[in-house]
N, C-alpha and C positions, 0 to 999 in steps of 0.2 A: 879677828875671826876666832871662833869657838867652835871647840868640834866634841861633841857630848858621845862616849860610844857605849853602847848597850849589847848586851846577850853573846859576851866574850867575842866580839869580832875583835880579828888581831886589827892593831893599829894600820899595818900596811894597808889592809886590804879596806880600811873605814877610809883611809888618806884618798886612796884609790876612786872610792864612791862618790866622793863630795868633790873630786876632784871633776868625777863628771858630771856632777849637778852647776860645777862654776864655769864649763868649757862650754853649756847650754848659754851661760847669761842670765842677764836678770829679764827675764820675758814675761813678769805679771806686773803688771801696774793699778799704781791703788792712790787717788787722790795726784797727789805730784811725785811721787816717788816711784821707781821702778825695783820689784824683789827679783830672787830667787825663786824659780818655780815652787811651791808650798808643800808638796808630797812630789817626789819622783819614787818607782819603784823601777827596782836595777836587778837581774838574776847576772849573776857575775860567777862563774867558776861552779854552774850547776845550783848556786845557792839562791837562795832571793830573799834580796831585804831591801830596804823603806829608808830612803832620805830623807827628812822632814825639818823644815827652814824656820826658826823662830824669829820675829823679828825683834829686836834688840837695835833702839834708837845707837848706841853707842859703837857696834858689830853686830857682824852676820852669826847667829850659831847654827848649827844644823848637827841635828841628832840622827845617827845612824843606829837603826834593829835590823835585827830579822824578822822577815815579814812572816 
């Protein structure tokens, strides 16, 4: 797993988001494979920012911004 972070989110709080993009599951499916939802949007601590899932034959990444 890859976790790409953007727009100076401290690391806890990017751990924290993707951790609840992985607690969702992989609940989009494409051909035979099941992903990670592809965009989640999370307002955590007053803030709101944008999970977004690349898929990568090898790992999962998911890039976290502020939306």
């Amino acid at each position: 797993m890859k976790i790409e972070i953007r727009d100076n989110i401290p690391d806890e709080i990017a751990i924290e988001l993707v951790g609840i993009v992985i607690r969702q599951g992989r609940i989009s499916q494409q051909r035979d494979r099941k992903y990670y939802c592809w965009v989640t949007k999370i307002t955590y601590d007053d803030d709101d920012y944008t999970v977004y899932v690349r898929d990568n034959r090898k790992t999962d990444c998911f890039v976290v911004t502020k939306s």
